[in-house]
C-alpha positions in Angstrom: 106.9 108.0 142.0 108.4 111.3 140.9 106.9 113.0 137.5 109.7 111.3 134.7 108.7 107.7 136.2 105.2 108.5 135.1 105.3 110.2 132.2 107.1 106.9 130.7 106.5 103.8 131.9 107.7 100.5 130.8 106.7 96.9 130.8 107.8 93.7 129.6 105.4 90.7 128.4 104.8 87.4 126.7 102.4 89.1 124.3 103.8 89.3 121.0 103.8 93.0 119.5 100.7 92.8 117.5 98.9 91.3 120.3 99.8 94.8 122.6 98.6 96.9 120.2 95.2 95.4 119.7 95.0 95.0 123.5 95.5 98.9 123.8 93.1 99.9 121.2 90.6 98.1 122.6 91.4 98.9 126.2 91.9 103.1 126.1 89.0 103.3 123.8 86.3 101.6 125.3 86.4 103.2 128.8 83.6 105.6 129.8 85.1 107.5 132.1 86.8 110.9 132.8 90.0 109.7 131.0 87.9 108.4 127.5 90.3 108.6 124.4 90.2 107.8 121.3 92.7 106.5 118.3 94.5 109.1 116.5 97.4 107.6 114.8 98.8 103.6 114.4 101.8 102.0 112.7 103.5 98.9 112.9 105.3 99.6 116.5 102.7 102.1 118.1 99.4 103.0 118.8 98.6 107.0 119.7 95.5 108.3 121.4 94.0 111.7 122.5 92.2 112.5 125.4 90.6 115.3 127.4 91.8 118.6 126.3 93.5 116.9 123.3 96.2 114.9 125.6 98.4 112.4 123.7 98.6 108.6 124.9 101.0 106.7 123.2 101.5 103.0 123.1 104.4 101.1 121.1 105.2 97.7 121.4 109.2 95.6 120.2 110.0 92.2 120.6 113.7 91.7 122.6 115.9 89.4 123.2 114.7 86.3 125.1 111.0 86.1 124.0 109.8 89.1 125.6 108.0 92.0 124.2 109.0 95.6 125.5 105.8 97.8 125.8 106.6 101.4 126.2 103.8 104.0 127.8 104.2 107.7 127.3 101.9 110.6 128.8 101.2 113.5 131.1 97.5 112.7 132.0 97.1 108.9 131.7 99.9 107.4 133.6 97.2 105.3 135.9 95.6 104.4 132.9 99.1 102.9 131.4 99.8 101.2 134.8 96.2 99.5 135.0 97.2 98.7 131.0 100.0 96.7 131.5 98.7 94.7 134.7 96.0 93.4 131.6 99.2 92.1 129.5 101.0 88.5 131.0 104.1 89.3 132.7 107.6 88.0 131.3 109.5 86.3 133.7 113.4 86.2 133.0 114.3 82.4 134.0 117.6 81.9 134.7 119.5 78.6 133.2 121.7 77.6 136.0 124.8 75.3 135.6 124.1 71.7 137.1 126.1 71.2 139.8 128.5 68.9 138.5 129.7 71.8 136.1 129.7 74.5 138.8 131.8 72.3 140.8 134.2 71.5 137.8 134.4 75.8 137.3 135.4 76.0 140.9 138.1 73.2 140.4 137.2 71.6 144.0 
């Protein structure tokens, strides 16, 4: 994974915006570890954290077409951190509506 792919990462979920956010805050700031953050900032869309040496962590949440929420991840430092994140959220599964048969043949005109 070269440097851009993890300094944004993206993920896509059944969680509903509001849900993500809640999940993050209480995820990056109840770890005890190396990587501890805390909250700095929060709107609507996003959650923002700081870390060791004042590093920036920041979370934001849309919903998109289909049902699914997009969860964006941006930092320098945390990118395992977001990874391990998003494997917490339920995955969105795109399921294709396929024609029945009978219509697919009729498209085909055999």
């Amino acid at each position: 994974m070269n440097q851009s792919q993890r300094t944004l990462q993206e993920y896509r979920t059944t969680a509903t915006p509001a849900e993500v956010l809640a999940e993050a805050k209480v995820f990056f700031t109840s770890r005890n570890s190396l990587y501890a953050t805390f909250l700095d900032r929060e709107g609507p869309t996003f959650v923002s954290f700081r870390g060791q040496g004042g590093e920036e962590l920041i979370i934001a949440a849309a919903a998109v077409d289909g049902g699914a929420t997009r969860v964006t991840g941006s930092t320098y430092l945390f990118d395992m951190q977001i990874a391990r994140f998003f494997t917490t959220l339920p995955p969105f599964q795109l399921e294709e509506t396929l024609l029945p048969e009978s219509a697919s043949a009729a498209g085909t005109g055999t």
